[in-house]
MIDOSE-1310 file (N, C-alpha, C; in nm, 2 decimals, decimal comma, always signed):
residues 85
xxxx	+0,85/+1,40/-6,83/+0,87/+1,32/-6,94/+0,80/+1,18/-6,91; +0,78/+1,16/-7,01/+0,66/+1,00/-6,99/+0,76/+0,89/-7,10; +0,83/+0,79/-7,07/+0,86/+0,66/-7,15/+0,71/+0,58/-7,23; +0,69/+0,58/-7,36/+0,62/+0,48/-7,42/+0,65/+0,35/-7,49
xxxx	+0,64/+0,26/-7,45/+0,64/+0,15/-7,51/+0,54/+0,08/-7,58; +0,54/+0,04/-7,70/+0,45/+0,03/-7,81/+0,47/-0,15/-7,78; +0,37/-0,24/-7,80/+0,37/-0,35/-7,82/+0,26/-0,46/-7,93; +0,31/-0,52/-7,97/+0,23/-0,63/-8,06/+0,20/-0,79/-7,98
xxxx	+0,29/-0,80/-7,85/+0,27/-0,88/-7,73/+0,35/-0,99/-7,81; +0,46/-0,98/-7,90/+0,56/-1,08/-7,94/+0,66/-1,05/-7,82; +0,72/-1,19/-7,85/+0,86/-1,19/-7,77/+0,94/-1,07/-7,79; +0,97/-1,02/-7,91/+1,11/-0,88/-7,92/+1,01/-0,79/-7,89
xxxx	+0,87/-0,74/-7,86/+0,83/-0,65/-7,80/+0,85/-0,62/-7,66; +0,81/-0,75/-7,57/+0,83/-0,81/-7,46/+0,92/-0,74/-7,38; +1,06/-0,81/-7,47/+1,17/-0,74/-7,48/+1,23/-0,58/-7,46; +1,17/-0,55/-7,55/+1,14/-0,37/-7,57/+1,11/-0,31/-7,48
xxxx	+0,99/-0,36/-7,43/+0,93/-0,33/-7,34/+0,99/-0,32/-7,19; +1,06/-0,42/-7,17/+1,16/-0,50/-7,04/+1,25/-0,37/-7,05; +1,34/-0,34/-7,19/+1,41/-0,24/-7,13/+1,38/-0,06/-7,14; +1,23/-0,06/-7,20/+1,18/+0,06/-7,17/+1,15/+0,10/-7,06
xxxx	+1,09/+0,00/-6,98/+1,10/+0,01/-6,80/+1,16/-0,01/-6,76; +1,28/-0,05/-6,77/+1,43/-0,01/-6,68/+1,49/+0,13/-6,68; +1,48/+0,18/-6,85/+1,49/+0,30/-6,88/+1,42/+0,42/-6,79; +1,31/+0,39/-6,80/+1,17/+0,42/-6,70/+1,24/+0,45/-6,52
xxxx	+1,24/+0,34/-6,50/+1,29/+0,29/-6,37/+1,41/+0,40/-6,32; +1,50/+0,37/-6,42/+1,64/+0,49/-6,41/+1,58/+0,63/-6,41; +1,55/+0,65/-6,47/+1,52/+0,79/-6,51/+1,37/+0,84/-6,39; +1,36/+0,74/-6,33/+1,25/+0,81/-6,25/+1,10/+0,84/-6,33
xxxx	+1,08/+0,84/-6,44/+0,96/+0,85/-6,47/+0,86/+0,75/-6,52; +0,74/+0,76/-6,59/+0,64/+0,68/-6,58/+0,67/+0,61/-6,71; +0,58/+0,49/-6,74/+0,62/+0,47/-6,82/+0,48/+0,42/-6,89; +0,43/+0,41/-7,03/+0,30/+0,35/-7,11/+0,31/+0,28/-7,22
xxxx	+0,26/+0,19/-7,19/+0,28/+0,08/-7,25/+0,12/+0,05/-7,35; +0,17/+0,07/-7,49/+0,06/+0,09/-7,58/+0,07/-0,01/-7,67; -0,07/-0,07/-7,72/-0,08/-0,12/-7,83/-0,21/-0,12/-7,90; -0,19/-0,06/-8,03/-0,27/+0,01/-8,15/-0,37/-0,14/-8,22
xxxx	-0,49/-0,11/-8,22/-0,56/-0,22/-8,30/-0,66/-0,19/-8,45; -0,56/-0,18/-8,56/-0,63/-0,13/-8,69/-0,77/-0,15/-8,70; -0,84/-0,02/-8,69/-0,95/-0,04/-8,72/-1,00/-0,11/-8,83; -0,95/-0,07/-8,94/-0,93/-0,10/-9,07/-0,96/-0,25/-9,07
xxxx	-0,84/-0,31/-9,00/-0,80/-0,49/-9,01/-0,93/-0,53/-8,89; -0,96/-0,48/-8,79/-1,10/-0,53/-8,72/-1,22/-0,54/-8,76; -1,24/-0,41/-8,89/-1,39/-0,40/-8,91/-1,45/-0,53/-8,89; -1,38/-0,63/-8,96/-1,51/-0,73/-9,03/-1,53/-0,83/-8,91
xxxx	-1,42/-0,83/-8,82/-1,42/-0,93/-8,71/-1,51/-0,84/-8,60; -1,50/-0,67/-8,55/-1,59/-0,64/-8,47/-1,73/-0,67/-8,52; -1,74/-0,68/-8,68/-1,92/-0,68/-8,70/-1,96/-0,85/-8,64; -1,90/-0,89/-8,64/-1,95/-1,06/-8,60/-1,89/-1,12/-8,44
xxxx	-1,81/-1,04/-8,40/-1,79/-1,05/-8,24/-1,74/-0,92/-8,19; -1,85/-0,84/-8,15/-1,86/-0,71/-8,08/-1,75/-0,74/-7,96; -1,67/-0,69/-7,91/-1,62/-0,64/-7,80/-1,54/-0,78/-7,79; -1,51/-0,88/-7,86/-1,41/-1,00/-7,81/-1,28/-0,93/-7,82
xxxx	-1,26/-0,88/-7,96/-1,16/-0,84/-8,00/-1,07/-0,75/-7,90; -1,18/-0,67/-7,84/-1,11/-0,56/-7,77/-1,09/-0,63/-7,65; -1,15/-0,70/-7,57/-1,13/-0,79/-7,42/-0,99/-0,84/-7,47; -0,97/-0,91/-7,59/-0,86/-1,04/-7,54/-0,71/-0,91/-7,56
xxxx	-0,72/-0,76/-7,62/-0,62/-0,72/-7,62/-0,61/-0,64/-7,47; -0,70/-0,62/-7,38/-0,71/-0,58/-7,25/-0,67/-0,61/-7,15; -0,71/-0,77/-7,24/-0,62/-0,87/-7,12/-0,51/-0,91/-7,14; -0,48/-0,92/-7,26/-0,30/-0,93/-7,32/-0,23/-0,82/-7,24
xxxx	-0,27/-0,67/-7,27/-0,19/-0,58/-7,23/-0,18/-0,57/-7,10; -0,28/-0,63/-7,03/-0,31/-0,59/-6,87/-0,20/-0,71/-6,77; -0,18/-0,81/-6,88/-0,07/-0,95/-6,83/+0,07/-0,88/-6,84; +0,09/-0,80/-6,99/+0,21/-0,80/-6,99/+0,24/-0,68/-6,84
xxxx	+0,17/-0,57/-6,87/+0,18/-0,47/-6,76/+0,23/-0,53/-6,65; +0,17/-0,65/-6,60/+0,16/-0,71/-6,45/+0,32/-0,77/-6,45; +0,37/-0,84/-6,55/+0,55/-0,88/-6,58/+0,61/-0,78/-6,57; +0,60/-0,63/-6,60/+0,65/-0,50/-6,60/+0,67/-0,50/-6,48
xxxx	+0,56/-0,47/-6,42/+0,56/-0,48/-6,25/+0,63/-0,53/-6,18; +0,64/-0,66/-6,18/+0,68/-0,76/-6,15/+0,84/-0,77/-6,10; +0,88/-0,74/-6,24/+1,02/-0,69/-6,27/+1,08/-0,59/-6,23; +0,97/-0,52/-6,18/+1,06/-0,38/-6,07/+1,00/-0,26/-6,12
xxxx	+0,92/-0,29/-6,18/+0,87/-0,11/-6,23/+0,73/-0,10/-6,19; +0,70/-0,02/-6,07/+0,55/-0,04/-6,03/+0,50/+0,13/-6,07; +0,55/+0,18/-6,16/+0,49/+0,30/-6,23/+0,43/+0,26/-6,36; +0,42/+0,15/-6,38/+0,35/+0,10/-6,55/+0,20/+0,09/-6,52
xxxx	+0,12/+0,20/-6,57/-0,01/+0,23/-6,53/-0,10/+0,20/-6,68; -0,22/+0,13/-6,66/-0,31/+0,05/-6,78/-0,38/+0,20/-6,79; -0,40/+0,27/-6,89/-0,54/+0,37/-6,93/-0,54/+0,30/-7,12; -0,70/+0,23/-7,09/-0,75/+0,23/-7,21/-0,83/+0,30/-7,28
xxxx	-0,81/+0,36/-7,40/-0,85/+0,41/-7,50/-0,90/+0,32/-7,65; -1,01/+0,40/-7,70/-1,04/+0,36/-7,83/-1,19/+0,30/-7,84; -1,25/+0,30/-7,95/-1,37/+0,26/-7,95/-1,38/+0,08/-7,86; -1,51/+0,08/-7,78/-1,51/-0,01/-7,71/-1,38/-0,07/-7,61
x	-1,29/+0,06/-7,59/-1,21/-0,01/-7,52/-1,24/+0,12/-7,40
């Protein structure tokens, strides 16, 4: 069984997040920590800055990951997916 946690990188995700890797934690298994970026809502920003978009969410995700960690769960593993990511 794999725990997922979905994030938008708000505070009640944050949150979410905090107790999906505890859950994680208890239960012994892994845990992924995802967050979705509408293609749709990027079109017009990837045509005028190729790849920013996708960095600053790599590095958002890759910070919160590291507070996951931090906090006691060293099974919260980064695999990126998606065009240019």
């Amino acid at each position: 069984m794999t725990i997922v946690a979905g994030t938008d990188f708000s505070q009640n995700a944050r949150a979410a997040a905090r107790a999906a890797a505890a859950i994680a934690q208890r239960l012994g298994e892994p845990l992924k920590l995802v967050h979705v970026l509408n293609e749709l809502g990027a079109e017009a920003t990837l045509a005028n800055q190729q790849g920013v978009v996708f960095e600053g969410r790599r590095s958002a995700l890759a910070t919160h990951a590291e507070e996951l960690k931090a906090a006691g769960d060293d099974r919260v593993r980064l695999r990126h997916r998606g065009a240019g990511i």
